[in-house]
N, C-alpha and C positions, 0 to 999 in steps of 0.2 A: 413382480418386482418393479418398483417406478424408475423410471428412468435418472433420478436424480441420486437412487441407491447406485443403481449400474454404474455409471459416471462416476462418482467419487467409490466408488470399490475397488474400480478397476485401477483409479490413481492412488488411492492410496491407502485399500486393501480392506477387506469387511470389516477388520476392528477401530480401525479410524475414524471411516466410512460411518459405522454405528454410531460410533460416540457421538459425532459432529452431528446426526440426525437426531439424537436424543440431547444434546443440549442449548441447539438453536432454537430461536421460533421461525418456524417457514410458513409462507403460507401456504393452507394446502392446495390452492389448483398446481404450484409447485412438484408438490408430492404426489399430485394424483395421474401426472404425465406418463403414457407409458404407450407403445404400440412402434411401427416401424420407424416412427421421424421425429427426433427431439426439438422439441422448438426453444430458441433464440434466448426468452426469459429462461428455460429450464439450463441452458449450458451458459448462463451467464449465472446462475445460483451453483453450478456447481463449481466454477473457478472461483469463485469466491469463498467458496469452502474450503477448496483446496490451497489457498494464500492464505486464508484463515489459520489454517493447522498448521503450515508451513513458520508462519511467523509465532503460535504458541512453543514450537519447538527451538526457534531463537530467544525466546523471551522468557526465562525462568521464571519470573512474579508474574507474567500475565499469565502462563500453563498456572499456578499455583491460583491466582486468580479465579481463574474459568472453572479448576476443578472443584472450590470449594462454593464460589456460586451458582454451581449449575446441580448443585443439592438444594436449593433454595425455588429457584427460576429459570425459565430457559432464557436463553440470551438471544439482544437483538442485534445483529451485525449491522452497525449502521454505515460505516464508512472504513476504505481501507484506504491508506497517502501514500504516494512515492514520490521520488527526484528525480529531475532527466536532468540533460545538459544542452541548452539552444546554444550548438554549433557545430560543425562537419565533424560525426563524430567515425568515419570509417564506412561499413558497410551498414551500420545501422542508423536509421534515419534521424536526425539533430532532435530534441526536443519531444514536446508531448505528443511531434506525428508519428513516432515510435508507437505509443500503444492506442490515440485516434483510430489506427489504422485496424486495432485488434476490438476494442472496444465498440465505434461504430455498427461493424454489423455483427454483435452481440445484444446491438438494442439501445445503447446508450447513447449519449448526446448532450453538450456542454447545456449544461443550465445553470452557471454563472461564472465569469470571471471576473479574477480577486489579483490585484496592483500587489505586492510587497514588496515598497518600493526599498524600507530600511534593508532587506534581503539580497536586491538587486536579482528579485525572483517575480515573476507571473505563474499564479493558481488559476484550475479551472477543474471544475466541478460539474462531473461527468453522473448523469445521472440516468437511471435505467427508465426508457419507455411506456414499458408494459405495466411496469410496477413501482412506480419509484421508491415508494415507502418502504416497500419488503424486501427490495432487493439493493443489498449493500453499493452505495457510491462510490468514488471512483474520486479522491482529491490529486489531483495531479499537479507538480510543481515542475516548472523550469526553470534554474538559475541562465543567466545571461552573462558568461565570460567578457564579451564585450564591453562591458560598463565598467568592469577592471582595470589594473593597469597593465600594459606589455610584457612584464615576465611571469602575471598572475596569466594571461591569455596563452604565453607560448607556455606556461607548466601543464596548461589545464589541455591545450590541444597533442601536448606527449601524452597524456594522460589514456585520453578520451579518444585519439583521435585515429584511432584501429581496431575500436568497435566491430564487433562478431555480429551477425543477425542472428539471431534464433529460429526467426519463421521459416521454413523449409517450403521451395516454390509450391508443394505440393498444397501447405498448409495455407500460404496465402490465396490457391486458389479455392481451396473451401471455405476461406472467410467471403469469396466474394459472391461463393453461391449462399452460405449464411447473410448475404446483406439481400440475397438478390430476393431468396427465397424466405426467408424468415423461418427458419428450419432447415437441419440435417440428418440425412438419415443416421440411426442409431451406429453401427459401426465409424462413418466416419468422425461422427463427435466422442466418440472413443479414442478415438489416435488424435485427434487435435487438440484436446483436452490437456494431456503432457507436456505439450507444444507452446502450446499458450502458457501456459504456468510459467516454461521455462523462460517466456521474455520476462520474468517480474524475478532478475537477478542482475549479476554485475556481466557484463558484458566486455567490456574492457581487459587486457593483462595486466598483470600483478604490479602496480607503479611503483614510479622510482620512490626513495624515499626522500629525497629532496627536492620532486616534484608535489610530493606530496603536504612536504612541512610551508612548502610557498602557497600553496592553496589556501590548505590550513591557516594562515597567518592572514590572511584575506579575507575566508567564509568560511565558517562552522559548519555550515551545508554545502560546500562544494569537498570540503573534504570529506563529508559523509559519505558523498557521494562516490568519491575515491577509491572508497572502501568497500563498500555495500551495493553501487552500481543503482540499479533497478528494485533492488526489494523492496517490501512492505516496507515504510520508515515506521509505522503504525496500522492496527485496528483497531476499531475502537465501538465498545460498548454503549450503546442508547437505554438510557436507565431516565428512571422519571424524576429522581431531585438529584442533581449531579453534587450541589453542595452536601447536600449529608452523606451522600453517599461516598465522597472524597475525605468527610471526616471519620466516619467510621470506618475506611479501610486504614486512615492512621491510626487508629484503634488495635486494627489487626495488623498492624509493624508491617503494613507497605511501605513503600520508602516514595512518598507521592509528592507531585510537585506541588507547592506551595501556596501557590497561586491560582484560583480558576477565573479561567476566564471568559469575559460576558463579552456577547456584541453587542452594537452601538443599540440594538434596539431594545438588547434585553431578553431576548425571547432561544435565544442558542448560548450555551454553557457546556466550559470544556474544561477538564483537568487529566492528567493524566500518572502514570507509573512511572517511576524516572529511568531511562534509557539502560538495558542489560551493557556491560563492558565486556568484549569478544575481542580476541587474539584475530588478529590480520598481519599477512606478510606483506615485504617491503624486498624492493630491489638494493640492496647498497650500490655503492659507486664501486665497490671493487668488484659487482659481481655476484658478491652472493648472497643471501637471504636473511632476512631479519623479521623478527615478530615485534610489535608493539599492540597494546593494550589501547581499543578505541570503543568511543560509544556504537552500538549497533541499535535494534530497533526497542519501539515500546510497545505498551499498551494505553489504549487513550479511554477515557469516556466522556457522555455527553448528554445532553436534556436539550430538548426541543419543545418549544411550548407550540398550541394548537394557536395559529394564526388566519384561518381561512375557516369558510362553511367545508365540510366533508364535500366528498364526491363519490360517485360511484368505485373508484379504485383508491383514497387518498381520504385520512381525516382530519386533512390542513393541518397538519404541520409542518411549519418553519422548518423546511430543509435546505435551506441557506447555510453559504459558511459566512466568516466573518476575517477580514485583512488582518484585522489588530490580533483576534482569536490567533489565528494560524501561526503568526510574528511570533507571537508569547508562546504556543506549542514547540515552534522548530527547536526554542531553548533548549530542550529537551535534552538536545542530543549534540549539545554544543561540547568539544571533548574537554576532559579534564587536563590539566598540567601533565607530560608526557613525562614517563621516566628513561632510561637510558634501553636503547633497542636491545634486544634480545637476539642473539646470531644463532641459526637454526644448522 
């Protein structure tokens, strides 16, 4: 049994575990890892499986997606995004050095950062080492409260600002033998496995909800973030003509967005599934609990054209993202017109 079965079994059980290995494309030194010490590329392929299946089970058209094209083709993981927040957010550290800190010695390593500046957000695009084509990216966004104004700052620092850590000292000291050593032995990448996953959620308590409508009214993406914390915002499929392949799932009554979009050179192309609507609670002012109706994550896809000679590990392609792409993606999830809360 390879190690990359073991690892997502253990997380999230032999029939998951299965599916995920029969409708990805992995590549196989991936698959063929096995023996007492998991190396680095292998437990960084299997969090990414396990965020993977994590956000098909938020995302009803992407599960509905993936089940009917993975009778077709296996799928290529190419990139999973989330949102941080650059500023003292409690005990978990501000910003994208929240998961730097998990990502680094898992193999990855920023290979570009992207301005969005309309957003009043900086992206950086975390990409794997060993592998970088095979093994799914890492777009990581941080909005910047700062550049707000004063009661958009002090909503966002009630918010934000007593932050949970997830890593357990225990866990941060296996990432540091994961950086030091480029492998873990197999039990311990078992119990860290969990660990890790569980920073790619919300972190924060339940916000008020009139800290929340003040966000909202500022940034479509800091209230995402409100709501949703640290998860997937998106994954996203690598498919080879993103345009046809955006028209024929409106064919098959996706509900896709509208627009794809190109970077400035042409060679990356992005469209996506338009954002699942999920129930989140809300603090009222008197105390007690209220649901409202907000956008949660999607599914994305995308096309990369070959821009370089191959390499031994890499056959040039354009794994660059794109400022303007990413601006027109966040749209995604920008919420609809609220209706009146709901008291739980």
């Amino acid at each position: 049994m390879s190690h990359l079965s073991i690892l997502t079994s253990a997380a999230l059980g032999e029939a998951a575990s299965g599916r995920l290995l029969g409708l990805l494309d992995i590549r196989p030194d991936l698959l063929a890892s096995d023996g007492a010490n998991v190396p680095r590329a292998v437990l960084a392929m299997a969090l990414s499986m396990v965020l993977f299946q994590r956000l098909l089970e938020e995302v009803p058209e992407g599960a509905r997606y993936v089940a009917e094209q993975s009778q077709r083709a296996r799928l290529v993981f190419d990139h999973g995004a989330l949102r941080t927040v650059d500023m003292a957010t409690g005990d978990l550290p501000g910003g994208t050095a929240a998961f730097g800190r998990i990502l680094e010695p898992l193999g990855y390593a920023v290979a570009g950062l992207y301005p969005l500046d309309k957003l009043r957000m900086t992206g950086r695009a975390y990409a794997h080492r060993d592998f970088p084509e095979d093994i799914a990216q890492y777009f990581v966004s941080e909005i910047h409260p700062d550049r707000f104004p004063e009661p958009v700052q002090q909503a966002a620092s009630r918010i934000f600002g007593n932050s949970r850590d997830p890593l357990t000292p225990w866990a941060k000291q296996a990432l540091d033998r994961l950086a030091s050593r480029r492998f873990l032995p197999l039990a311990d990448a078992v119990e860290l496995l969990p660990i890790l996953a569980g920073c790619f959620d919300r972190q924060h308590p339940v916000p008020a909800l009139a800290d929340y409508e003040t966000v909202l009214a500022a940034s479509a993406e800091m209230g995402w973030i409100a709501t949703e914390g640290n998860r997937f915002n998106h994954a996203t499929d690598r498919v080879p003509d993103v345009l046809a392949h955006a028209e024929e799932l409106k064919l098959r009554q996706f509900p896709m967005k509208e627009k794809v979009e190109i970077s400035a050179q042409g060679s990356v192309r992005q469209t996506a599934i338009r954002a699942a609507q999920v129930e989140r609670p809300f603090r009222a002012a008197d105390g007690s609990t209220v649901t409202r109706t907000v956008p949660g994550s999607f599914y994305e896809f995308i096309s990369r054209d070959v821009v370089a000679p191959p390499g031994p590990r890499s056959s040039g392609l354009d794994l660059r993202f794109d400022s303007s792409n990413a601006q027109g993606i966040f749209k995604m999830t920008a919420a609809q017109k609220a209706g009146p809360a709901a008291e739980c």
